[in-house]
gemmi code that builds the backbone of each chain (N, CA, C; Angstrom):
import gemmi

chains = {
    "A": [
        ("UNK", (344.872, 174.067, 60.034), (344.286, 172.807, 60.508), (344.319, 171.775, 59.378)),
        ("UNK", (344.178, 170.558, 59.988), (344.560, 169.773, 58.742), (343.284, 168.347, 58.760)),
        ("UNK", (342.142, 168.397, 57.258), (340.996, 167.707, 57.158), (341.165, 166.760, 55.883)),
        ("UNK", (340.799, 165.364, 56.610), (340.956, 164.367, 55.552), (339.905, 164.438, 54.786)),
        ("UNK", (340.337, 164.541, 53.134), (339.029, 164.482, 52.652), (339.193, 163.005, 51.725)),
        ("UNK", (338.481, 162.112, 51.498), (338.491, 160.775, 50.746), (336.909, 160.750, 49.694)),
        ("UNK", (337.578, 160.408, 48.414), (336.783, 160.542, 47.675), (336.603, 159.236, 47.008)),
        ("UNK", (335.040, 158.616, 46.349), (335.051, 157.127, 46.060), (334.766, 157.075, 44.669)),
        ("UNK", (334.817, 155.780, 43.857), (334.100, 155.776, 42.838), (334.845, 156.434, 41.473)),
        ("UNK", (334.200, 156.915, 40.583), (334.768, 157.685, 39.823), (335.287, 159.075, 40.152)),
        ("UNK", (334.767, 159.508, 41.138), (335.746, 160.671, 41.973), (336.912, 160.062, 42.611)),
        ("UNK", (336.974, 158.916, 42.878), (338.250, 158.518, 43.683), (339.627, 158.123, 41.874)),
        ("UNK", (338.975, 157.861, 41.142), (340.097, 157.842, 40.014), (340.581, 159.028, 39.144)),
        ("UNK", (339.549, 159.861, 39.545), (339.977, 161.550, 38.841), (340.922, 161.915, 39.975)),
        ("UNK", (340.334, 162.084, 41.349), (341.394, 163.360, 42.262), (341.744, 162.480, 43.297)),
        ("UNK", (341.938, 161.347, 43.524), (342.732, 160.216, 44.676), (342.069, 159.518, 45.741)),
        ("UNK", (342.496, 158.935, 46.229), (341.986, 158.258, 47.507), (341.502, 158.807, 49.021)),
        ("UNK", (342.567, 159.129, 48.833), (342.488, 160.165, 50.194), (343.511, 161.653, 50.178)),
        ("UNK", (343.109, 162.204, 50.744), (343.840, 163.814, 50.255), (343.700, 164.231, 52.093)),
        ("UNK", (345.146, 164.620, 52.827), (345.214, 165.480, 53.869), (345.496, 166.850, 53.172)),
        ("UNK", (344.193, 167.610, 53.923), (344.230, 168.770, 53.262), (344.409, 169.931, 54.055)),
        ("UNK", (345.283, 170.929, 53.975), (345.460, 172.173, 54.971), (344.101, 173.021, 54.804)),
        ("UNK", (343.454, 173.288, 55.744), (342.502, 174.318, 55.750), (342.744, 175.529, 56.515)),
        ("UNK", (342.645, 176.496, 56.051), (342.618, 178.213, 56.613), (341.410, 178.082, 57.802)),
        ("UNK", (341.527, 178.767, 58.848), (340.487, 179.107, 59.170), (339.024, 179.490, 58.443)),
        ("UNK", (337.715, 179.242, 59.068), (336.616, 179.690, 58.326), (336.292, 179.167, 57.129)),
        ("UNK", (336.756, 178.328, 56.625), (336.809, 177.628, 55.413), (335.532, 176.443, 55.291)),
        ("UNK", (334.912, 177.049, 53.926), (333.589, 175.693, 54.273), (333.824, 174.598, 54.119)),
        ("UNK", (332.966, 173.853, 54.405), (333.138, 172.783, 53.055), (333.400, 172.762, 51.670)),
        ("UNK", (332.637, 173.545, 51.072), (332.503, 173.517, 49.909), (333.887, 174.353, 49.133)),
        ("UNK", (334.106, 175.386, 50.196), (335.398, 175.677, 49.542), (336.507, 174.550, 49.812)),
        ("UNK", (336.770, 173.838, 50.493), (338.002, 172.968, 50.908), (337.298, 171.995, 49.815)),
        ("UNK", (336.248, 171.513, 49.478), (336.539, 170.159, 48.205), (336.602, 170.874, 47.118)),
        ("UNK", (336.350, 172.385, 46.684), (336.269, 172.919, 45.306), (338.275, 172.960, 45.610)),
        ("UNK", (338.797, 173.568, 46.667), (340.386, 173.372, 46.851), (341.385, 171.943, 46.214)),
        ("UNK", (340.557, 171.099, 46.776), (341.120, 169.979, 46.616), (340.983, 169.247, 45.312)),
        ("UNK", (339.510, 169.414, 44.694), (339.646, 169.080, 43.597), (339.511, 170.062, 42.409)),
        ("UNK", (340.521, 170.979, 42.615), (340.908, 172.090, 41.335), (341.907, 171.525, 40.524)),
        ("UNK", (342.963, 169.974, 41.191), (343.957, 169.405, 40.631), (343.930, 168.716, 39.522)),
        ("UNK", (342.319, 168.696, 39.237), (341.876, 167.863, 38.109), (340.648, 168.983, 37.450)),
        ("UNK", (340.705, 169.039, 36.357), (339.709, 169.688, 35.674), (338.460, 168.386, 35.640)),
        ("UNK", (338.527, 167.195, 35.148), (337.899, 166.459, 34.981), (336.964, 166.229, 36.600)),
        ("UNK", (338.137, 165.749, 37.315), (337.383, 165.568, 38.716), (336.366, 166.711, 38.762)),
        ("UNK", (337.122, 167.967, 38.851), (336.436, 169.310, 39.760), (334.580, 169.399, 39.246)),
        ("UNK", (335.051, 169.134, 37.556), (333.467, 168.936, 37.247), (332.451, 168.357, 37.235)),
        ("UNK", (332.945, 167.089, 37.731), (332.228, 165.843, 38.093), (331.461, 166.678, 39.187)),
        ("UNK", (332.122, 167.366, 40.337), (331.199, 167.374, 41.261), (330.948, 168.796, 41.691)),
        ("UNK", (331.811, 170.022, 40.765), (330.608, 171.151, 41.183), (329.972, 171.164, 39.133)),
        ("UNK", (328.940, 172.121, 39.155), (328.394, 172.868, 37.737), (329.267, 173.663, 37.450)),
        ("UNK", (328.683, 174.339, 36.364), (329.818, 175.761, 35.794), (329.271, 176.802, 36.756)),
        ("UNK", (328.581, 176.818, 37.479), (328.059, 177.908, 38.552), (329.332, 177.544, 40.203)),
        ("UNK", (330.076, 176.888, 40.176), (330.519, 176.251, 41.275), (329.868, 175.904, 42.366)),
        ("UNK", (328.523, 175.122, 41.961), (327.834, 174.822, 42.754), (327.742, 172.806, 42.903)),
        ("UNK", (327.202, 172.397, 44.098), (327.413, 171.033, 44.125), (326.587, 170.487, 43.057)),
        ("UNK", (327.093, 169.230, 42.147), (325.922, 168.592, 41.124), (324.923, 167.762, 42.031)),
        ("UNK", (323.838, 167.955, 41.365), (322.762, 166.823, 42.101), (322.990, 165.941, 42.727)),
        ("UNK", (323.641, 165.492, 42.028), (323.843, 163.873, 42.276), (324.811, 163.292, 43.304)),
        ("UNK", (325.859, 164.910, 44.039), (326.723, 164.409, 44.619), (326.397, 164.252, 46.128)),
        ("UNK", (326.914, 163.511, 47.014), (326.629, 163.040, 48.021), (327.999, 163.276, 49.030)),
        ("UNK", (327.719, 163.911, 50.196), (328.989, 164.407, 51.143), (328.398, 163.867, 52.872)),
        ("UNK", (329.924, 162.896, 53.191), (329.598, 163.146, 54.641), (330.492, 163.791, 55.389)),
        ("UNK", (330.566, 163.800, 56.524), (330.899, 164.272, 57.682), (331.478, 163.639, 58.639)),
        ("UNK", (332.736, 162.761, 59.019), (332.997, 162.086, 59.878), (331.355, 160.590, 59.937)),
        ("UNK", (331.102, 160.114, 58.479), (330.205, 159.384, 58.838), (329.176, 159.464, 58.830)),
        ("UNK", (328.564, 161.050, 58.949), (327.139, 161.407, 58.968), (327.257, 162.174, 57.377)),
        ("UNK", (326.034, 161.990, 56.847), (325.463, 162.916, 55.599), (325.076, 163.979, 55.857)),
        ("UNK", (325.662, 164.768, 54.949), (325.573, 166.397, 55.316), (324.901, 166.954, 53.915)),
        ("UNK", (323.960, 167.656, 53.998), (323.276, 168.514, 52.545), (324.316, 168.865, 51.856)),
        ("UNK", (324.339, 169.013, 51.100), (325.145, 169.827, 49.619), (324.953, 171.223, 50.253)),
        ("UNK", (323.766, 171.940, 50.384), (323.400, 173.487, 50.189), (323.955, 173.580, 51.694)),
        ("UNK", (324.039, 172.829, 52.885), (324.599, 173.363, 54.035), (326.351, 173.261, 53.611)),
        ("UNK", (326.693, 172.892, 52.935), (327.985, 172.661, 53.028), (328.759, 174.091, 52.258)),
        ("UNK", (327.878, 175.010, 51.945), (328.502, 176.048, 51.241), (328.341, 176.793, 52.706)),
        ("UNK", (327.696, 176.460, 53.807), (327.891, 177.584, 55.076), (328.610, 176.884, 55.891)),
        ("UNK", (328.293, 175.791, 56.400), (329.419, 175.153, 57.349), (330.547, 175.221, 57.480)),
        ("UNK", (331.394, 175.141, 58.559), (332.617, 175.772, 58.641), (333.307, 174.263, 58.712)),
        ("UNK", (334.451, 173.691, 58.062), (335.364, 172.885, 58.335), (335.785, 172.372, 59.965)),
        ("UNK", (336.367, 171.986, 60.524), (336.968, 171.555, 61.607), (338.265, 170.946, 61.712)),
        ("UNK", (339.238, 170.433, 62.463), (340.245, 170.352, 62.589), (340.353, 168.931, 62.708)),
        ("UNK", (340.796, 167.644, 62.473), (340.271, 166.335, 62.069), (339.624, 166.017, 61.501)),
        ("UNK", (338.463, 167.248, 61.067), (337.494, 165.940, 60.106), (337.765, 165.389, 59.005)),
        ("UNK", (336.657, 164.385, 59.024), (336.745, 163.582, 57.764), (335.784, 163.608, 57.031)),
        ("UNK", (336.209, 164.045, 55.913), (334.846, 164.248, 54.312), (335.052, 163.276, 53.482)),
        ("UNK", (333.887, 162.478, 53.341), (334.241, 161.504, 51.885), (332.664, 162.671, 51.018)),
        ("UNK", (333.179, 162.517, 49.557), (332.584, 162.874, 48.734), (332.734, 161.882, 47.768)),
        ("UNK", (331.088, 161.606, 47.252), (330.732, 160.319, 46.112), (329.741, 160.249, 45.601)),
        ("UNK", (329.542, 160.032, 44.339), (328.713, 160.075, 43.657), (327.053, 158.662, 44.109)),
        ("UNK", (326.207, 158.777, 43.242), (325.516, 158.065, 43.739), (326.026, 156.410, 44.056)),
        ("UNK", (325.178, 156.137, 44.817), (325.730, 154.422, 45.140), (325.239, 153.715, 44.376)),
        ("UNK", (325.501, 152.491, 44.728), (325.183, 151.367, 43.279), (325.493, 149.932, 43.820)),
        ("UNK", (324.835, 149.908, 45.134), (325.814, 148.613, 45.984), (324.569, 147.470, 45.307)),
        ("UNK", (324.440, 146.042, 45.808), (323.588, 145.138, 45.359), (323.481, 144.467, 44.388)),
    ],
    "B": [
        ("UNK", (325.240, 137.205, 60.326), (326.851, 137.362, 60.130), (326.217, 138.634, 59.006)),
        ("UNK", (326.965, 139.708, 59.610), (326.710, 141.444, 58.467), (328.658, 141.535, 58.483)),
        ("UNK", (328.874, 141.365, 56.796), (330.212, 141.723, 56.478), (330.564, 142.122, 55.023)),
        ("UNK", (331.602, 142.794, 54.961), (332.096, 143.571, 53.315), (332.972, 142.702, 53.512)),
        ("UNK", (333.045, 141.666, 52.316), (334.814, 141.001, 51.887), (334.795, 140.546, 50.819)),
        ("UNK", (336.041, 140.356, 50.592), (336.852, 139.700, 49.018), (336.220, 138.463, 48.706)),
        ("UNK", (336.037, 137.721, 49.962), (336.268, 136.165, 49.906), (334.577, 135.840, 49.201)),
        ("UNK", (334.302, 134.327, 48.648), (332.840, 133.939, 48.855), (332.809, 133.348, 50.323)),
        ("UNK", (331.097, 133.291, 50.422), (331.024, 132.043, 51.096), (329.782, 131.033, 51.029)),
        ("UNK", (330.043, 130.007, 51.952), (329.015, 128.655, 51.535), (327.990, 129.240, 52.257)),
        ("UNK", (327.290, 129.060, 50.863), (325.459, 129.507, 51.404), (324.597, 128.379, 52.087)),
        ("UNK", (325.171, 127.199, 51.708), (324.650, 126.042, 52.701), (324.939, 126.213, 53.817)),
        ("UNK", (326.518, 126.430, 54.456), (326.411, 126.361, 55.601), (325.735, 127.630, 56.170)),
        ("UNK", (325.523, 128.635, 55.785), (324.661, 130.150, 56.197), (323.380, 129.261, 56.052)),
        ("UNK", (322.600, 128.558, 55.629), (321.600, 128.232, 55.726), (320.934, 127.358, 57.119)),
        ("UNK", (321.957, 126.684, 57.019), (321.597, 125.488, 58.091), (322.149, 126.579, 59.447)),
        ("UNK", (322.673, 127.191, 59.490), (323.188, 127.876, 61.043), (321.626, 129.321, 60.910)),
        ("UNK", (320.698, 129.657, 60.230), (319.630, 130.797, 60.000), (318.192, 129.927, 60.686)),
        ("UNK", (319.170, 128.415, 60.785), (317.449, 127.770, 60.923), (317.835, 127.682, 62.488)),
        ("UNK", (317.406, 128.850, 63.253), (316.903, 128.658, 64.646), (315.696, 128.686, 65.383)),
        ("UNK", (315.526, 128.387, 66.289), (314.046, 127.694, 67.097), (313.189, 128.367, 66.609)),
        ("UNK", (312.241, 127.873, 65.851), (310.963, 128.543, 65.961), (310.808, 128.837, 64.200)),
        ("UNK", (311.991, 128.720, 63.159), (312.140, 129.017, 61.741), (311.000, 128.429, 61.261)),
        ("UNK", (310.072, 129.034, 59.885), (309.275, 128.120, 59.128), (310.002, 128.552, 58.106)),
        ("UNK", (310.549, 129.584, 57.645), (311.197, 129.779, 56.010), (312.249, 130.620, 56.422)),
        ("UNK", (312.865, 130.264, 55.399), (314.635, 131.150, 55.390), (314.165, 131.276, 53.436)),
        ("UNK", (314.192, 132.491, 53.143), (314.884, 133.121, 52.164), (315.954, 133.664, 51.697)),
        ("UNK", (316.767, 133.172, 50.349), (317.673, 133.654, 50.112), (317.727, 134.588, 48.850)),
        ("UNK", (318.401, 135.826, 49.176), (318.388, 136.657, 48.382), (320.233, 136.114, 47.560)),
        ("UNK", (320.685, 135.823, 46.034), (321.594, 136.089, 46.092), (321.625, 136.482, 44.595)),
        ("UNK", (322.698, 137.974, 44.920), (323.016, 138.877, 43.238), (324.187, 138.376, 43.047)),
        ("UNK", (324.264, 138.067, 41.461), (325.304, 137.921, 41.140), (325.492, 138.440, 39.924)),
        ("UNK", (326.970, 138.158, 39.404), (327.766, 139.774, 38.310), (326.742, 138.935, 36.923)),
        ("UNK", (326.257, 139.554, 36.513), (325.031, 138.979, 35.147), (326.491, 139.280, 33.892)),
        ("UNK", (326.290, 138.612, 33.137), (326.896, 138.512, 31.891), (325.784, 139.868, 30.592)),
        ("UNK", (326.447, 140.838, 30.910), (326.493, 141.952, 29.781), (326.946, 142.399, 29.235)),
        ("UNK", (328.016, 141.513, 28.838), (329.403, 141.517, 27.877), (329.813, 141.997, 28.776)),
        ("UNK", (330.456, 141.411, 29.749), (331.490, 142.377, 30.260), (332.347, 141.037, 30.874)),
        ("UNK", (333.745, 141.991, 31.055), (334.816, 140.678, 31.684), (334.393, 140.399, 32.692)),
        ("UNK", (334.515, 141.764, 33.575), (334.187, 141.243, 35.524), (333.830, 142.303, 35.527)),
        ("UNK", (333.537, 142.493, 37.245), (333.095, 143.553, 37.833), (333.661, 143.753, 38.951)),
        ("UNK", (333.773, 145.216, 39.055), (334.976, 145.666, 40.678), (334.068, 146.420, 41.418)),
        ("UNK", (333.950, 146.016, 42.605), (333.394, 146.247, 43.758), (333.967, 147.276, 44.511)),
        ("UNK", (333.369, 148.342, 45.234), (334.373, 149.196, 46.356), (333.266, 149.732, 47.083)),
        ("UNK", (333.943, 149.794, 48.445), (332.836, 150.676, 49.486), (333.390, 151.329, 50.231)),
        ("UNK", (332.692, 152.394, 50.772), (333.266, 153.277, 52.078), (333.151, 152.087, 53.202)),
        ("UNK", (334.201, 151.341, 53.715), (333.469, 149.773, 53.999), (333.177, 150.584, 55.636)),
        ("UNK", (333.625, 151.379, 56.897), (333.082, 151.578, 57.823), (331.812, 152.112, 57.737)),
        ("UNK", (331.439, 152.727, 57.217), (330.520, 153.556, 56.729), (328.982, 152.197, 56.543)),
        ("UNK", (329.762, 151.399, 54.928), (328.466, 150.637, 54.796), (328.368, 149.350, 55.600)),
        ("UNK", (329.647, 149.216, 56.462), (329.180, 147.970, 57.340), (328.124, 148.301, 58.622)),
        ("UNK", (328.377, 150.175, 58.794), (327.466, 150.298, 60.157), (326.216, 150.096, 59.433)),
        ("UNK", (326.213, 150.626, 58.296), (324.834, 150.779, 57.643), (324.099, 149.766, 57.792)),
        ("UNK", (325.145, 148.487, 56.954), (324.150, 147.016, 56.637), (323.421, 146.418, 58.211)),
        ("UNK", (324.646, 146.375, 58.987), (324.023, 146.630, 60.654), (322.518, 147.249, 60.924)),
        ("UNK", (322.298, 148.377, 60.145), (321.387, 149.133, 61.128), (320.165, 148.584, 59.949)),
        ("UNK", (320.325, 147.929, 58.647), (319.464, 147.868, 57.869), (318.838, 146.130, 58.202)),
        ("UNK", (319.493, 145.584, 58.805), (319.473, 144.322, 59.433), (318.384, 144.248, 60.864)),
        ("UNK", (318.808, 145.149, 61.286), (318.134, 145.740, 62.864), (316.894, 146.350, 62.299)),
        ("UNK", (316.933, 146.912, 61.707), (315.544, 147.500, 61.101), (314.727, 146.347, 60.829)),
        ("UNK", (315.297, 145.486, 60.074), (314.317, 144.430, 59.203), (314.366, 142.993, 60.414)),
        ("UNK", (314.540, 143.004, 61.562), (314.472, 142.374, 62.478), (313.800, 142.368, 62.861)),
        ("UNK", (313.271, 143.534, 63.415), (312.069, 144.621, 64.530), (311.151, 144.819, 63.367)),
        ("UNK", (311.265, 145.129, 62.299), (310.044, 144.998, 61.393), (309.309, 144.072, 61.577)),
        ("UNK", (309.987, 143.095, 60.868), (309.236, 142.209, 60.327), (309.544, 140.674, 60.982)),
        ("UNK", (309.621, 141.213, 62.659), (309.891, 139.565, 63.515), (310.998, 138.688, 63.126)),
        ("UNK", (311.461, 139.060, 62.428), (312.763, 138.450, 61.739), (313.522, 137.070, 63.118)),
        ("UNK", (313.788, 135.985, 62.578), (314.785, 134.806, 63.896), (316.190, 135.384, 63.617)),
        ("UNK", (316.461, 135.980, 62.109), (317.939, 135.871, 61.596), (318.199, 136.130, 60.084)),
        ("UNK", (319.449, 137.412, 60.293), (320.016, 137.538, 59.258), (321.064, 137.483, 59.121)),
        ("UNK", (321.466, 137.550, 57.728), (322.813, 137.410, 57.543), (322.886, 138.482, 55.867)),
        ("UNK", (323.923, 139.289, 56.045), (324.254, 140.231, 54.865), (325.675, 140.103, 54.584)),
        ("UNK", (325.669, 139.281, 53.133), (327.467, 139.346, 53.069), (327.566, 140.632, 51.785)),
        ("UNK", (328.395, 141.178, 51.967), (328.213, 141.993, 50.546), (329.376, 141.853, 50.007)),
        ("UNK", (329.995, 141.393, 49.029), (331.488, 141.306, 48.230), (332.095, 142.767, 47.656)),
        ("UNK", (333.624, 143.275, 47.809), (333.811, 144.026, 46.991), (335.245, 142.976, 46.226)),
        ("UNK", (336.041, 143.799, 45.533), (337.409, 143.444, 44.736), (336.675, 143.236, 43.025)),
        ("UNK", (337.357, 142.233, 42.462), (336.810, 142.073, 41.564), (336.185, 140.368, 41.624)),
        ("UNK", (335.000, 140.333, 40.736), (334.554, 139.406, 40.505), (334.598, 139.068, 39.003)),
        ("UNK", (333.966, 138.189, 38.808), (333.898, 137.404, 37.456), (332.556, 137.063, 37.211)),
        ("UNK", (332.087, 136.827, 35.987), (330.433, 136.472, 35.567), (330.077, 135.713, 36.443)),
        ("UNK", (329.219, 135.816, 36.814), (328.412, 134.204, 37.254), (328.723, 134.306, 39.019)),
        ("UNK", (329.780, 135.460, 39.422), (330.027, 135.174, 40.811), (328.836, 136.114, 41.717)),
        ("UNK", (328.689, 135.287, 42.989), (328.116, 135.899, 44.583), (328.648, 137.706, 44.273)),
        ("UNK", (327.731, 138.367, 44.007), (327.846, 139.670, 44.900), (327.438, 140.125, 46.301)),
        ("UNK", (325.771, 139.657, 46.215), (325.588, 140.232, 47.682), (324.648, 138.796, 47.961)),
        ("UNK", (324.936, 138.343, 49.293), (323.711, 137.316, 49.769), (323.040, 137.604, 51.022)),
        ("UNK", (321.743, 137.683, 50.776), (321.019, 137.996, 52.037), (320.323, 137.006, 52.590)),
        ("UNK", (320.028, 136.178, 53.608), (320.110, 134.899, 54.078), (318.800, 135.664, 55.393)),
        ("UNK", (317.186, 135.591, 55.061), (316.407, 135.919, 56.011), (315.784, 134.692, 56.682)),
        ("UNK", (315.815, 134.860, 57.900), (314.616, 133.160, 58.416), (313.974, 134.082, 59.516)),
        ("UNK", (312.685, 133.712, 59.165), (311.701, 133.982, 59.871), (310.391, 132.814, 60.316)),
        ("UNK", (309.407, 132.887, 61.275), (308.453, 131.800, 61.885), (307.968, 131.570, 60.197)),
        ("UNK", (307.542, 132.601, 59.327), (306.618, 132.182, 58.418), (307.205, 132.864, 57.105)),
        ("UNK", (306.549, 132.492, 55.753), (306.522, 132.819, 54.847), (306.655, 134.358, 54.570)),
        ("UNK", (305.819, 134.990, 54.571), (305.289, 135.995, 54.537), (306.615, 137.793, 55.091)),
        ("UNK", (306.850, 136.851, 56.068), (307.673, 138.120, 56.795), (309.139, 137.659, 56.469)),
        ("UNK", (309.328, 136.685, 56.034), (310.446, 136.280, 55.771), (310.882, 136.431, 54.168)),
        ("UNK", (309.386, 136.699, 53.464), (310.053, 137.356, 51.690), (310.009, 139.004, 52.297)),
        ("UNK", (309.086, 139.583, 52.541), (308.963, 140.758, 53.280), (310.481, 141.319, 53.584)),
        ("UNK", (311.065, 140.626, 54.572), (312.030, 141.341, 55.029), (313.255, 140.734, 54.176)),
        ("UNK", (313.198, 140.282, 53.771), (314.422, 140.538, 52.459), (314.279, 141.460, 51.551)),
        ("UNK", (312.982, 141.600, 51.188), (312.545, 142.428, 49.891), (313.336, 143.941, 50.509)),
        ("UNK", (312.895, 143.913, 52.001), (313.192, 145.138, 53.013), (314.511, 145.607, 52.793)),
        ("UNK", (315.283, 144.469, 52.877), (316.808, 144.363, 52.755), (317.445, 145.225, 51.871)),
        ("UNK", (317.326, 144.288, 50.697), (317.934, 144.096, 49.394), (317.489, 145.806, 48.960)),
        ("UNK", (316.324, 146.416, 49.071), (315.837, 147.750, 48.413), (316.746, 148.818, 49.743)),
        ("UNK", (316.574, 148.465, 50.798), (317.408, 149.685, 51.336), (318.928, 149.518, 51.540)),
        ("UNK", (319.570, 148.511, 50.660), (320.779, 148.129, 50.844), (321.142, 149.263, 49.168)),
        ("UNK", (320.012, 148.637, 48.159), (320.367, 149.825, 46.806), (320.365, 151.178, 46.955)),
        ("UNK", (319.054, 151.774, 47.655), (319.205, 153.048, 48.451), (320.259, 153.764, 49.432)),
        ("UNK", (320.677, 153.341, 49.819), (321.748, 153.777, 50.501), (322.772, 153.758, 51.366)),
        ("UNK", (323.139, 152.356, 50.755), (324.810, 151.698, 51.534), (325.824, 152.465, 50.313)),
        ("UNK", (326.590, 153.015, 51.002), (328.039, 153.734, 49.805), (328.947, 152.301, 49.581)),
        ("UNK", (328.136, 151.721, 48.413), (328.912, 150.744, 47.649), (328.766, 150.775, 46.191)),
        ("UNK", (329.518, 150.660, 45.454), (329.604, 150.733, 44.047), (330.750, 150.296, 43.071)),
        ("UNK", (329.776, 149.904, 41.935), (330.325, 148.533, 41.103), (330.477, 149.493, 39.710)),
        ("UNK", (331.897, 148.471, 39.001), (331.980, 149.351, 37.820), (332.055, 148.306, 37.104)),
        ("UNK", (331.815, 148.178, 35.596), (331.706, 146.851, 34.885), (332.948, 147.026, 33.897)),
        ("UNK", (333.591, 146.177, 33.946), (335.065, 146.012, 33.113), (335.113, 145.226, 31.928)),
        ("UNK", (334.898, 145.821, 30.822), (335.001, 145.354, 29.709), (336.553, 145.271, 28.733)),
        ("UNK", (335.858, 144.712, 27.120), (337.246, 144.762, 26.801), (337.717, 145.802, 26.623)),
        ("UNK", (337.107, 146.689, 26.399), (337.610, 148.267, 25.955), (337.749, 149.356, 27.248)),
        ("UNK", (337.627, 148.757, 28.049), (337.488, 149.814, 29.462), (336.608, 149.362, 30.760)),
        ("UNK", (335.858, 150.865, 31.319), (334.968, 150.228, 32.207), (334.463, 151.155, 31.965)),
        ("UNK", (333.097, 150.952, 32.920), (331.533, 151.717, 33.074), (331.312, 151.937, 34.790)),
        ("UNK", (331.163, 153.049, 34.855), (330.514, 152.765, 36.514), (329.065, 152.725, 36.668)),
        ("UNK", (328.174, 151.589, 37.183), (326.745, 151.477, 37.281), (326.326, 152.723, 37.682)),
        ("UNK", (325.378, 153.158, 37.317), (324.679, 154.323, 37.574), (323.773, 153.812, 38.965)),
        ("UNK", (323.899, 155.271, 39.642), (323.289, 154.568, 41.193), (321.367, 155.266, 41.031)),
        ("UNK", (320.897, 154.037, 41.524), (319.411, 154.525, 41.128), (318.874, 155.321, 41.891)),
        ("UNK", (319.125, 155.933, 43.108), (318.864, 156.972, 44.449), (319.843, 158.212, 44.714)),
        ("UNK", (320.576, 158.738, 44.302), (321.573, 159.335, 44.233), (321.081, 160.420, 44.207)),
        ("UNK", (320.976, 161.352, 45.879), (321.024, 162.525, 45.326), (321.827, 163.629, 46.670)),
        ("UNK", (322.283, 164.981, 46.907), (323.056, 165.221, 47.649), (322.624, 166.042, 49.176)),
        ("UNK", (320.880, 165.811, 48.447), (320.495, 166.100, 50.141), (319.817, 164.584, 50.859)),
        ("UNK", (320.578, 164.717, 52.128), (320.069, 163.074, 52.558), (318.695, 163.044, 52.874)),
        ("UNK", (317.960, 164.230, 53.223), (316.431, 164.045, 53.044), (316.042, 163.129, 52.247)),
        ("UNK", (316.244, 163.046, 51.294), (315.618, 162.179, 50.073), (315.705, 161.004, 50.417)),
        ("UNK", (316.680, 160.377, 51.314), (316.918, 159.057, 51.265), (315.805, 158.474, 51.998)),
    ],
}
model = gemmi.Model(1)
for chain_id, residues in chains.items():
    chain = gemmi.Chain(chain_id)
    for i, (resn, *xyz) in enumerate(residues, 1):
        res = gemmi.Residue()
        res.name, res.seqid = resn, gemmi.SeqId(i, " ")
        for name, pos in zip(("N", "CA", "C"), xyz):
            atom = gemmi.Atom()
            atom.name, atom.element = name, gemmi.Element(name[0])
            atom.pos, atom.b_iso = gemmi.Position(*pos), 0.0
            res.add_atom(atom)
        chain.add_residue(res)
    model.add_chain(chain)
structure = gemmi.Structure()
structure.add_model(model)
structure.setup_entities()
């Protein structure tokens, strides 16, 4: 199956703009952005710890909706979706 | 008028089109890029994302606080010192609900519209640190 993931900010200049990404069946979230951003050492750490876990600070949606960090290590991917992952905002 | 763009625009004429029947005050909120040594500043947003947002943060502060009319422009690309980042344009019957619901604005527009500014200096850039940032949306 194939899930757009788009990343902003200083995640969008480490691992790209937008990334179509092949996903396996059963695949979480969290494994498909630790996938996608393994291409960058710099990126990858921006947004998991040395535990491969999500950093605080990072922020994930869902086709639009905000999704927890800690649900995203169980949730299962889908076939179209769309993930942006980004650090905190800073609009104003 | 709720929009993300490159362009400025005239805050006079946003003023005189906010004063509808019944206005006693129109407040204007407007940020602009502050001079902290820096050249400019580059703007970017998840723009579907924060245009539904500014929408629903508009609608909120309508029904709050009796609101006649808003208007949210928010700029991304790059800017230069001294330029319009975001203008928030509130008119309401009175005083009161009309600083109110800007104040409303402007704080849940920092909280959590996915927009963010990086400051471009001579030696590089900086990305503003976001003051709400965290990865369960509970918090927000």
């Amino acid at each position: 199956m194939k899930v757009k993931v788009r990343f902003f900010a200083r995640f969008r200049e480490l691992l790209g703009t937008e990334i179509i990404a092949e996903a396996a069946d059963r695949t979480t979230f969290s494994e498909l952005i630790k996938q996608v951003a393994q291409k960058n050492t710099e990126g990858y750490d921006a947004i998991f710890d040395e535990h491969g876990h999500f950093r605080e600070y990072v922020i994930l949606m869902r086709n639009a909706k905000r999704i927890d960090t800690a649900d995203a290590v169980r949730s299962i991917v889908a076939d179209g979706d769309d993930i942006a992952v980004f650090p905190p905002v800073a609009g104003g | 008028m709720i929009t993300i763009q490159k362009d400025d625009v005239d805050i006079g004429d946003l003023i005189k089109a906010a004063k509808k029947h019944g206005t006693g005050a129109v407040v204007i909120f407007d940020g602009v890029v502050r001079d902290d040594n820096i050249t400019e500043m580059e703007l970017e947003a998840y723009q579907d994302v924060a245009k539904s947002e500014l929408e629903k943060i508009a609608n909120d502060a309508i029904e709050q606080f009796d609101l006649l009319h808003v208007d949210i422009i928010h700029r991304i690309g790059r800017l230069a010192v001294g330029e319009n980042i975001l203008i928030i344009i509130v008119a309401a019957g009175h005083r009161e609900e009309a600083y109110n619901g800007s104040r409303f604005i402007i704080e849940a527009i920092k909280a959590g519209v996915p927009i963010w500014k990086k400051e471009l200096t001579k030696t590089g850039g900086r990305w503003v640190p976001g003051e709400h940032g965290h990865g369960n949306p509970k918090k927000f």
